[in-house]
N, C-alpha and C positions, 0 to 999 in steps of 0.2 A: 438330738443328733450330736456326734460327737468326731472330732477326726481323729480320733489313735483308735476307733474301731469300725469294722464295716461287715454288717452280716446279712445275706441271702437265706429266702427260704424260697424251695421250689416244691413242688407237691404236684405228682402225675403219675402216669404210665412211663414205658422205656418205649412203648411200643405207640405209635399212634393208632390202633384198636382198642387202645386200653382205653376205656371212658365210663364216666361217672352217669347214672340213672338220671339223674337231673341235673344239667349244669351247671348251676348254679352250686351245688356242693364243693364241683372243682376248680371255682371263680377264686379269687385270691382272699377278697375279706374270708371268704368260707373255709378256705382251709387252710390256707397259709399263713393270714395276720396272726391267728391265735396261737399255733405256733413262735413265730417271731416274736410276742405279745409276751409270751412265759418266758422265753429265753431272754428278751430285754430285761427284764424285770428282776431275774437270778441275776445277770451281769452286774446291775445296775448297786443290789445289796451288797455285791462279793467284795470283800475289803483288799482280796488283792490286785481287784480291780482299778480299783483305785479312781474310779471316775467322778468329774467334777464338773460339776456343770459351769466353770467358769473358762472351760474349753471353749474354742472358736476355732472354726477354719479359716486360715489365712489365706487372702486377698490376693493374687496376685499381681504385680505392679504393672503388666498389660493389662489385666482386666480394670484396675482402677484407672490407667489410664484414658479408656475406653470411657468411662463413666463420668469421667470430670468434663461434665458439657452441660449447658444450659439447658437444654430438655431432659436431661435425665435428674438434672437436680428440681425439676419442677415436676415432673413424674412424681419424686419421692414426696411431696408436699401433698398432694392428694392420695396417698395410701393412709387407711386408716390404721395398720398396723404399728405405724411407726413414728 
């Protein structure tokens, strides 16, 4: 993830009659991550892209506000992510 970019893939009809033989073709893994999957990937190489993965989306000081309390700081002690 990165915050100086933000991309959408939608994949359907215009029409709601417009529909796929089996669902599951028009489900999002099925047609649209692979999609977003190649274009991440060309972005990702492009040098004038210039992305870094040492990017971070910044905190806003209400939402940290919000977070500086005693259950949320023991919240974060049992996630195993972190």
């Amino acid at each position: 993830y990165t915050p100086v970019l933000i991309t959408g893939v939608w994949v359907g009809g215009d029409h709601p009659k417009v529909r796929f033989r089996y669902g599951g073709y028009g489900q999002g893994a099925a047609a649209a991550l692979p999609i977003w999957a190649r274009y991440m990937q060309k972005i990702y190489r492009d040098p004038l892209y210039k992305y870094s993965k040492n990017l971070s989306f910044q905190i806003p000081d209400e939402v940290l506000w919000e977070l500086d309390c005693e259950d949320y700081r023991e919240s974060r002690k049992r996630r195993f992510w972190h």
